[in-house]
C-alpha positions, 0 to 999 in steps of 0.5 A: 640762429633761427636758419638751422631750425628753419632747415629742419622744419623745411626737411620735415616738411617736405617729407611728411608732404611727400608721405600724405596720401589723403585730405587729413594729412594735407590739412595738417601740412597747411594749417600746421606745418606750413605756418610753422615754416612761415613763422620760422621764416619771419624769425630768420629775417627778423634776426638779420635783420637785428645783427645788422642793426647791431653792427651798425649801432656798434661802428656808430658806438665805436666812431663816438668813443673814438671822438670823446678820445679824441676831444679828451687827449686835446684838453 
């Protein structure tokens, strides 16, 4: 989700890095671009992080309906 826009600030990034030719520019690039990036790099995480979790929570879902069935077609 976050990765396609990860990729694009990176490309933007670096472009711009490769265009800076003085300290205004390179201010620009750590104290604005750098951090965007860095954010943008925590969200990627953060979202595996969330569909893992969600796929665990869903098997865990799945095995506990399967038992209710289970224990209801025994009754």
């Amino acid at each position: 989700m976050f990765d396609e826009v990860f990729e694009i600030v990176q490309r933007c990034t670096n472009a711009f890095r490769s265009s800076v030719r003085d300290a205004f520019g390179a201010s620009i690039v750590v104290e604005v671009l750098d951090p965007i990036r860095n954010e943008l790099g925590m969200l990627c995480l953060l979202h595996e992080d969330l569909e893992r979790h969600s796929v665990a929570v869903r098997s865990i879902l799945q095995d506990a309906r399967s038992m209710t069935l289970v224990v209801d077609s025994e009754e």
